[in-house]
C-alpha positions in Angstrom: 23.8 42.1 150.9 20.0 43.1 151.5 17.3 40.5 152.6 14.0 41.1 152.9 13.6 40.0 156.1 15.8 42.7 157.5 14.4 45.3 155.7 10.9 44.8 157.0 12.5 44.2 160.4 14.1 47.5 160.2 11.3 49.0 158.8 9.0 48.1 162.0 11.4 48.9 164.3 11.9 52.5 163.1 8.1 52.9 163.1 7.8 51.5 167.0 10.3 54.1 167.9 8.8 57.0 166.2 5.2 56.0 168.1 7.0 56.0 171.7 7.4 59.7 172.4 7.2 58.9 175.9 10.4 59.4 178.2 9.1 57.0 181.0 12.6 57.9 183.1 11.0 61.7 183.6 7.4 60.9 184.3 7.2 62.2 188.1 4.6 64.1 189.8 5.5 67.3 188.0 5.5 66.2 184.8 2.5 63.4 184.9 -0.3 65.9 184.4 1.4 67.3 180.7 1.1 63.5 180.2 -2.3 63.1 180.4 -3.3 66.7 178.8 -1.6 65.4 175.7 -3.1 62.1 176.1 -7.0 63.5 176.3 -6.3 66.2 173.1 -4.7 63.0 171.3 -8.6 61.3 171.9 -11.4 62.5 172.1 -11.8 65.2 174.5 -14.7 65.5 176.9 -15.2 68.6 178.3 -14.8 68.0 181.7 -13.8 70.4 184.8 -13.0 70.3 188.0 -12.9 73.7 190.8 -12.1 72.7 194.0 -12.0 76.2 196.7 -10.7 75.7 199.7 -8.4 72.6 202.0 -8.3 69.0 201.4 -10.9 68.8 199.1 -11.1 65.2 196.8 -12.2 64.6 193.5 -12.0 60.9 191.9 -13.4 60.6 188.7 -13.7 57.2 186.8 -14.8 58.3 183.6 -15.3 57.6 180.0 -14.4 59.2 176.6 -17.8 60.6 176.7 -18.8 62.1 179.8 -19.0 65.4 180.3 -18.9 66.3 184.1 -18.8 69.7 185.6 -17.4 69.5 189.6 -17.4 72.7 191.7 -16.4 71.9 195.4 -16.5 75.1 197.8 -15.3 74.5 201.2 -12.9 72.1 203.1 -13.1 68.6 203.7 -15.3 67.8 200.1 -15.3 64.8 198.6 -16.8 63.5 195.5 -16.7 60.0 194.2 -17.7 59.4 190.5 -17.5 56.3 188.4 -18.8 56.3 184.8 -16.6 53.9 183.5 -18.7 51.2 182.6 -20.8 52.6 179.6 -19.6 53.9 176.5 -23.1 56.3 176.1 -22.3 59.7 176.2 -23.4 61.2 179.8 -24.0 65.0 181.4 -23.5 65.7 184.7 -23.1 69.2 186.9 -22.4 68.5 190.8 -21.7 71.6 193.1 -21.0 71.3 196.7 -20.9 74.3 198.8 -20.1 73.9 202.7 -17.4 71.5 204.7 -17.0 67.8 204.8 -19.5 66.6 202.3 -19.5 63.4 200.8 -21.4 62.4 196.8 -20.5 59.1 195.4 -22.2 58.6 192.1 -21.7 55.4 190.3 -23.2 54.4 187.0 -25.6 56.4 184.8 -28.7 56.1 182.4 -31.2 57.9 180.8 -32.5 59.0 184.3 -29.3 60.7 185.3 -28.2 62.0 182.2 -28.4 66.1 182.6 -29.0 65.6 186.2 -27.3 68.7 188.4 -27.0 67.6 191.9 -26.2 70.8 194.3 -25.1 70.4 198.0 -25.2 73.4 200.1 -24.7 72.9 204.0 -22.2 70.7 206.4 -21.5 67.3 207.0 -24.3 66.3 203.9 -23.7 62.7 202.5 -25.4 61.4 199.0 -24.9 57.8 197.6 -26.5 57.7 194.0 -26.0 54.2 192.1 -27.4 53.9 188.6 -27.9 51.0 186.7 
């Protein structure tokens, strides 16, 4: 006999499983990034990039749905810090470092550093930027 209960029971439980696509037993380091491509065209995208040339370079981006960041590291030892998490506004951003072991941590942004291109050219260069 049919209830009503376990209709609607069924009902949800069919749709949970048809909304977890995810095989969580073959996420590994190979297969993470395909993740997170299909995660980003599934939102909204933003536009960013990141071109690293060269050894051991680091880029660690904390950002929103919004931004729109543009990295370009050429050298070895670069490392860029960037956290943009805190803000829903929409936010432009260009940094280029050209040389070895460089350091730019940015955190924050507002109407100051929106559009703002930061370039680095030379060694052993350091810039802390906090916006608020």
């Amino acid at each position: 006999m049919f209830k009503p209960g376990w209709g609607a029971f069924t009902l949800f439980a069919a749709a949970c499983l048809q909304a977890q696509q995810i095989d969580w037993d073959k996420i590994n380091s190979d297969t993470v990034l395909n993740l997170l491509v299909k995660q980003q065209t599934e939102q909204q995208v933003s536009g960013s990039g990141v071109i690293q040339l060269g050894d051991h370079n680091n880029a660690e981006l904390s950002v929103n749905a919004r931004t729109n960041i543009v990295v370009q590291q050429f050298g070895d030892y670069n490392s860029l810090y960037f956290i943009n998490s805190f803000t829903d506004k929409e936010t432009k951003t260009a940094v280029t470092a050209q040389g070895n072991n460089n350091i730019i941590d940015i955190t924050g942004s507002n109407s100051v550093s929106d559009g703002m291109q930061i370039s680095v050219k030379g060694d052993n260069k350091t810039i802390f930027m906090r916006n608020y």
